[in-house]
C-alpha positions as CSV (number, residue, x, y, z in Angstrom):
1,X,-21.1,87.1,-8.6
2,X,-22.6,84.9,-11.3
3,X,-19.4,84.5,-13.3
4,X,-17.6,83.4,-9.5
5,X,-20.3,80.8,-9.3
6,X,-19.6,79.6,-12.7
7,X,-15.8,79.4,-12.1
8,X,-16.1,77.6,-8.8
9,X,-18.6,75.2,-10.8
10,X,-16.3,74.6,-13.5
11,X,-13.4,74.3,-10.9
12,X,-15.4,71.3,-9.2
13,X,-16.4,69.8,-12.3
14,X,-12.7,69.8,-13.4
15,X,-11.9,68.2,-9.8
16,X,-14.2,65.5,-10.1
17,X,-12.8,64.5,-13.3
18,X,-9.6,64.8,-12.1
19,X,-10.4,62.3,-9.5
20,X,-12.0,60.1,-11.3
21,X,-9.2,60.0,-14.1
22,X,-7.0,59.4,-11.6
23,X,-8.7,56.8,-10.2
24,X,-9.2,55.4,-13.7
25,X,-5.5,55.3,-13.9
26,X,-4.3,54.1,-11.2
27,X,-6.8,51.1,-10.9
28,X,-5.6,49.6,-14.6
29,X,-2.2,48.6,-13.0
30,X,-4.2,47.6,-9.6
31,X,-6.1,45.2,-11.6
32,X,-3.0,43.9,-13.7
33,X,-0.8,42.8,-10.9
34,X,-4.2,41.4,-9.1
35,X,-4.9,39.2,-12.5
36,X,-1.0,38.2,-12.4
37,X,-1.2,37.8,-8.6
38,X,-4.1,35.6,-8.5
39,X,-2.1,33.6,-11.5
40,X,1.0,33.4,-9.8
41,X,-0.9,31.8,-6.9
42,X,-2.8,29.4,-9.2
43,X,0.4,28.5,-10.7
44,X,2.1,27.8,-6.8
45,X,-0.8,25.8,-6.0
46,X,-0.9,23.5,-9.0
47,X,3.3,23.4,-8.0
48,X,2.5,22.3,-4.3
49,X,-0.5,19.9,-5.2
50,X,1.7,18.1,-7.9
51,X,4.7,18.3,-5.1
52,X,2.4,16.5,-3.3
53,X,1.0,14.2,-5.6
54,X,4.3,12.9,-6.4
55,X,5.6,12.2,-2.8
56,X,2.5,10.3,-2.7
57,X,3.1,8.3,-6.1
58,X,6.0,7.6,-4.9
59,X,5.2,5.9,-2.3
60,X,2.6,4.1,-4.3
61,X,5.2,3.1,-6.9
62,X,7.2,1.7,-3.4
63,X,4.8,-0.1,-2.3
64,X,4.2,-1.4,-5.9
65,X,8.0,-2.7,-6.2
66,X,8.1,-4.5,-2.4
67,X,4.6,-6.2,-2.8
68,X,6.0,-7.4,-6.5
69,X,9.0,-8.9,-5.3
70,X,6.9,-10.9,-2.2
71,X,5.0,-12.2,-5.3
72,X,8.5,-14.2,-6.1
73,X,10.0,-15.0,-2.9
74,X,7.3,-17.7,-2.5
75,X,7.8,-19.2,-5.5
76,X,12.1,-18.9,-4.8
77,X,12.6,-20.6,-1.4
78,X,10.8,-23.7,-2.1
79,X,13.6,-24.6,-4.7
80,X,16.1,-24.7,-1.8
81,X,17.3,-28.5,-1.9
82,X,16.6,-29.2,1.7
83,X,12.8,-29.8,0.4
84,X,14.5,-32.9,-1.7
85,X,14.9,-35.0,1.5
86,X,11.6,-36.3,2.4
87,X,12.8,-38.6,5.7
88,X,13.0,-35.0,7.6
89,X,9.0,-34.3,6.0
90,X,7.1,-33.2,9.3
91,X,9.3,-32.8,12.2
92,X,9.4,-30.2,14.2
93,X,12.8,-28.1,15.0
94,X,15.6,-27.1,13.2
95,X,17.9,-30.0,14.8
96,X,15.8,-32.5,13.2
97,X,14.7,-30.7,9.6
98,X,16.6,-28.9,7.5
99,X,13.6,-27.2,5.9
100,X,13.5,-25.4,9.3
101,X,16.8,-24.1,9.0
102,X,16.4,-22.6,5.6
103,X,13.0,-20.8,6.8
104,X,14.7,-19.6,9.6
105,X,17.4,-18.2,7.4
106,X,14.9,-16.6,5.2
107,X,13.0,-15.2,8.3
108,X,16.0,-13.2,9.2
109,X,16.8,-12.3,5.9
110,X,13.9,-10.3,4.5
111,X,12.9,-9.3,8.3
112,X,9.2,-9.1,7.2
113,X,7.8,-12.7,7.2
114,X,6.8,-14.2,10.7
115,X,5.9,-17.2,9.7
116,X,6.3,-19.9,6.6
117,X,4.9,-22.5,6.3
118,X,5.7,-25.9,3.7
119,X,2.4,-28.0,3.5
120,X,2.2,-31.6,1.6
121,X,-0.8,-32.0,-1.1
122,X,-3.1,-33.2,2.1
123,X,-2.6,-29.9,4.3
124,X,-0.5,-31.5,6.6
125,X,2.4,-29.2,8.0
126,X,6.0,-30.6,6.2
127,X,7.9,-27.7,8.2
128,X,7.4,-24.8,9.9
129,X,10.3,-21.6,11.1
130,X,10.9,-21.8,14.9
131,X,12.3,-18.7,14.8
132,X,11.8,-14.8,14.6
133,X,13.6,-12.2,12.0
134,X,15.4,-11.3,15.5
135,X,16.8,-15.1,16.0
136,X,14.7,-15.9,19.2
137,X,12.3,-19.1,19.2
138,X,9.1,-18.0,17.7
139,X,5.8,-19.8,19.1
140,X,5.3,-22.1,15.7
141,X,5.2,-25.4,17.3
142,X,1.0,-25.9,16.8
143,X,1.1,-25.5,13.6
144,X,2.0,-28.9,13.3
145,X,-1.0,-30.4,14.7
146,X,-3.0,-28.2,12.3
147,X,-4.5,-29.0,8.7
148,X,-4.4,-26.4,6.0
149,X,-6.2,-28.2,3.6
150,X,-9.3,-26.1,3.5
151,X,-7.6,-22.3,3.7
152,X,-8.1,-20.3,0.9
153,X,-4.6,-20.3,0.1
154,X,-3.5,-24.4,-0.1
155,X,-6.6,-24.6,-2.3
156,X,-6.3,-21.8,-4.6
157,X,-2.7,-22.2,-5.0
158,X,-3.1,-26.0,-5.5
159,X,-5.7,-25.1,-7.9
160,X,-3.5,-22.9,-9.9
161,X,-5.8,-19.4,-9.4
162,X,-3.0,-17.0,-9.2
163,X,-2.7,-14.0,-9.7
164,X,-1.7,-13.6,-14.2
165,X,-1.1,-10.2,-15.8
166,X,1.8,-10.1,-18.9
167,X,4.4,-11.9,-17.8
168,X,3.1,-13.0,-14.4
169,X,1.9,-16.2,-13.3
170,X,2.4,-19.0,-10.1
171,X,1.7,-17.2,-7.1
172,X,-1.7,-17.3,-5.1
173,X,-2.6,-13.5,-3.5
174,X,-4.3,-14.0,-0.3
175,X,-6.8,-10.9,1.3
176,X,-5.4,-8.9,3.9
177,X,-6.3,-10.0,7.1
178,X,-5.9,-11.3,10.7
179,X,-4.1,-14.2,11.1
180,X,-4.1,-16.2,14.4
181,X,-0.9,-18.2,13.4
182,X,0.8,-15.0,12.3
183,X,-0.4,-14.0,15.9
184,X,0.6,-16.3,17.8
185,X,4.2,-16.9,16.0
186,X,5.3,-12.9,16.4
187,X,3.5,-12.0,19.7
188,X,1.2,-9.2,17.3
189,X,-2.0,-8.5,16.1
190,X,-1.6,-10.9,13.4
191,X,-2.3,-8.6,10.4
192,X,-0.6,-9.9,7.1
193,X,-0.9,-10.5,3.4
194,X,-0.2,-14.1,2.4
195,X,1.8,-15.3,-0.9
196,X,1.4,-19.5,-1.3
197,X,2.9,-21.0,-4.5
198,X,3.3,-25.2,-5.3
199,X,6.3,-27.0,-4.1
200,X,7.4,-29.0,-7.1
201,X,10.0,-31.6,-7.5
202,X,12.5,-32.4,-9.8
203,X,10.2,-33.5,-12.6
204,X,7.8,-30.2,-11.9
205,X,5.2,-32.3,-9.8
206,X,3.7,-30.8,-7.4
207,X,4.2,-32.1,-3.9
208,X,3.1,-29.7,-1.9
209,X,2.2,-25.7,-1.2
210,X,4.8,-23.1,0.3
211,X,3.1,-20.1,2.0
212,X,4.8,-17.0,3.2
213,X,2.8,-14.9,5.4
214,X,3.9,-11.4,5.2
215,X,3.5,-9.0,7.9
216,X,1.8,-5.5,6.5
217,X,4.4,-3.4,8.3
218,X,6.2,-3.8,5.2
219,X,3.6,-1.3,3.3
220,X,3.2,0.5,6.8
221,X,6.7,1.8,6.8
222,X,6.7,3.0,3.1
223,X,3.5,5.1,4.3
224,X,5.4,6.7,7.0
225,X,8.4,6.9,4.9
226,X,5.6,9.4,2.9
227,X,4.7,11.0,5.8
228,X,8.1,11.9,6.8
229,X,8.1,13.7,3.4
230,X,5.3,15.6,4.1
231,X,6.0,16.7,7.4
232,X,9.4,17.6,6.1
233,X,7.3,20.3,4.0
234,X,5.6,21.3,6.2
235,X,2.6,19.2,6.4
236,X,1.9,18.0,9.4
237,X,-1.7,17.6,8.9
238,X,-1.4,14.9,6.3
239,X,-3.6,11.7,6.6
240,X,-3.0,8.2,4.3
241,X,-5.5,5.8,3.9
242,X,-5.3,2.0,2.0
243,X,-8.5,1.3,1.0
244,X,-9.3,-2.2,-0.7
245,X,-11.4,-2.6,-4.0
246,X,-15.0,-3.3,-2.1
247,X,-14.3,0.1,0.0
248,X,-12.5,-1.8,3.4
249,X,-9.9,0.3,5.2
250,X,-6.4,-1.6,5.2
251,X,-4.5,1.8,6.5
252,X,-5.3,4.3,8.3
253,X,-2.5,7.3,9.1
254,X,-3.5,10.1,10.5
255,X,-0.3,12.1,12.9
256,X,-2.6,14.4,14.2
257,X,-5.0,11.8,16.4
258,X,-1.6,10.8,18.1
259,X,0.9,13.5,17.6
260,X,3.3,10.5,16.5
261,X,4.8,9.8,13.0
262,X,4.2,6.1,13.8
263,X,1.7,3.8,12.2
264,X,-0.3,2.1,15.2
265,X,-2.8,-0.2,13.8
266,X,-6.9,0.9,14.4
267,X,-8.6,-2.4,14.8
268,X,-11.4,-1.1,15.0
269,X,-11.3,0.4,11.7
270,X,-9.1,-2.0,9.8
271,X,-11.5,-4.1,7.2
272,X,-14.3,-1.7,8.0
273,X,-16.0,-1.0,4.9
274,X,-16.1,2.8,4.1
275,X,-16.9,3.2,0.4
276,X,-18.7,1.9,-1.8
277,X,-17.0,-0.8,-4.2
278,X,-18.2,0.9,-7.2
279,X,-15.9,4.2,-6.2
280,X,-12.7,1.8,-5.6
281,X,-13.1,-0.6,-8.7
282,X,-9.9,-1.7,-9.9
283,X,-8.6,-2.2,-13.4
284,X,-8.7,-5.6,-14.8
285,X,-4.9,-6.0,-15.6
286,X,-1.4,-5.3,-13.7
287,X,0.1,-2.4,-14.9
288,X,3.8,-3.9,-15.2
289,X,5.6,-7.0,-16.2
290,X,7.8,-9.3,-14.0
291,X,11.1,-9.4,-14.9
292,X,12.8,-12.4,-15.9
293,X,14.3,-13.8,-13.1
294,X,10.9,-13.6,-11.0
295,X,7.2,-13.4,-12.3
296,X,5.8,-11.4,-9.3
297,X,3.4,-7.9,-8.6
298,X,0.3,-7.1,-6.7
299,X,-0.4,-4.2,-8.2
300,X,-2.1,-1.9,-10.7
301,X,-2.7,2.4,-10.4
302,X,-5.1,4.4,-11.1
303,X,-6.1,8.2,-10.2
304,X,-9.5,9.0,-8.4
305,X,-11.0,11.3,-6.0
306,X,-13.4,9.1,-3.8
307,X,-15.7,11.0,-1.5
308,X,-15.0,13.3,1.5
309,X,-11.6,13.4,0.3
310,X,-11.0,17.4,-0.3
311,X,-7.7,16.7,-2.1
312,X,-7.8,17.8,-5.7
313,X,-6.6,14.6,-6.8
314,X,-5.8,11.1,-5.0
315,X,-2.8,8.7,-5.9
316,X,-4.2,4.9,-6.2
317,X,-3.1,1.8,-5.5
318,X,-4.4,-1.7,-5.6
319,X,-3.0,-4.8,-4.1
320,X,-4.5,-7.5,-6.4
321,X,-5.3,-10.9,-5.3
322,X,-6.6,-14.1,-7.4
323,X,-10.0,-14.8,-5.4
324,X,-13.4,-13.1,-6.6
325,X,-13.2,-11.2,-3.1
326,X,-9.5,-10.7,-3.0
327,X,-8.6,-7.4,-2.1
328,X,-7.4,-4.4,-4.1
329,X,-6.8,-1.0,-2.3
330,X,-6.6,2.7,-2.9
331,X,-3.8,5.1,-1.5
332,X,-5.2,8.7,-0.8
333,X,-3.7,11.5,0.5
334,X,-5.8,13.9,2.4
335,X,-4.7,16.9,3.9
336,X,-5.9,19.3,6.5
């Protein structure tokens, strides 16, 4: 009886080692494809987030490339010759000014500029379009009863405080913002970035300051240009912001507050301040060169992750200007 009771003791002990060997065993492969599991998905994120990060950069590097090329069109159309014949200085219509022809030209050409306008060194309005990027009359005719002499942009421009990096120089920046002859000439909200450069004559005199005011649909559609990438992966959720260098929203996207992958503007957001300017200080140069037929970009990158942003990492842009206020802006991507 003792001797049974020894066995079956021995038996169990053997049983439970067994088990436990077993266990052993099989656990060490467990935990090796766990460790290469939880790798592989490491490795898959860091692949989505820098699939992400690029579609984003892109669009940065868009934005970059349009907003440098406005920095030359203000200094190209006031070299057309119609400027040379002063008897048609200050009257309105294309019938009567030349001037007004070619802006109505270039109106319908780039598609993005509501309104231009040709000043003389006194503010006084030399010309003015009279018609939209469509062809049809656009309300402009006030403008001439209007001085521009003390706007930020105749005097900075006339000054000479442009925006400089390497191989950029002659254009005047202007901040983002609501403009009530931009307004009132396209039948919107008004909301534009303004270029103004000097009108010079034959012997490079200045005679006068051309200002193109660009409407900011033209970095609006790049965004949803981004969007459509993301939502073509999948990501539905994502939200873009444009914030300037003292924290002021210039964009806000979100699809999901409308269920529509169009940009409608939040006026009651836009050129709110929601960070702080120390978070969205921008670097002190341009990051490229203009090229040699046109000295023109408004902007510089940089990477940051500004607050309540739960991306990893945030592409940045900033749309430089030449005043001490002038806006600079930030691009995040945040997803849901």
């Amino acid at each position: 009886m003792k001797n049974q009771t020894t066995k079956s003791r021995q038996s169990l002990g053997l049983t439970k080692t067994l088990v436990i060997a077993f266990l052993t065993l099989g656990a060490v492969p467990l935990l090796v494809m766990s460790v290469f599991s939880f790798r592989s998905m490491g490795r898959l994120n860091d692949s989505i987030t820098k699939s992400y990060l690029d579609t984003t950069q892109a669009a940065v590097n868009m934005i970059d490339r349009n907003l440098f090329e406005r920095y030359g069109d203000v200094q190209a159309f006031p070299l057309n010759h119609a400027l040379k014949n002063q008897a048609s200085w200050f009257k309105a219509g294309a019938a009567a000014n030349p001037i007004v022809v070619a802006m109505n030209g270039y109106v319908k050409l780039y598609g993005f500029y509501p309104l231009m306008l040709a000043v003389d060194l006194d503010g006084r309005v030399i010309a003015t379009n009279d018609r939209d990027a469509a062809g049809k009359p656009a309300d402009t005719a006030a403008v001439y009863g209007k001085n521009y002499r003390e706007t930020a942009w105749f005097k900075q421009a006339l000054s000479g405080n442009f925006l400089k990096g390497t191989g950029l120089d002659g254009t005047f920046v202007d901040e983002v913002r609501f403009d009530e002859d931009v307004a009132k000439a396209s039948g919107s909200d008004g909301f534009c970035i303004t270029f103004a450069a000097p009108i010079r004559d034959e012997n490079d005199k200045i005679i006068g300051i051309w200002a193109n005011f660009a409407s900011f649909s033209l970095v609006e559609e790049i965004v949803q240009s981004a969007y459509a990438d993301y939502k073509n992966r999948g990501m539905h959720s994502a939200e873009f912001q444009l914030i300037d260098r003292v924290g002021r929203v210039l964009l806000d996207f979100d699809a999901a507050d409308g269920g529509s992958a169009t940009i409608v503007r939040k006026k009651e957001l836009l050129l709110k301040k929601i960070y702080s300017s120390k978070e969205t200080k921008p670097p002190k140069q341009p990051s490229r060169a203009a090229p040699a037929h046109s000295s023109h970009t408004t902007m510089n990158k940089r990477r940051t992750t500004l607050p309540s942003m739960p991306a990893p990492k945030a592409c940045s842009v900033f749309l430089g200007s030449s005043g001490p206020s002038s806006p600079t802006s930030t691009l995040n991507r945040r997803t849901a």
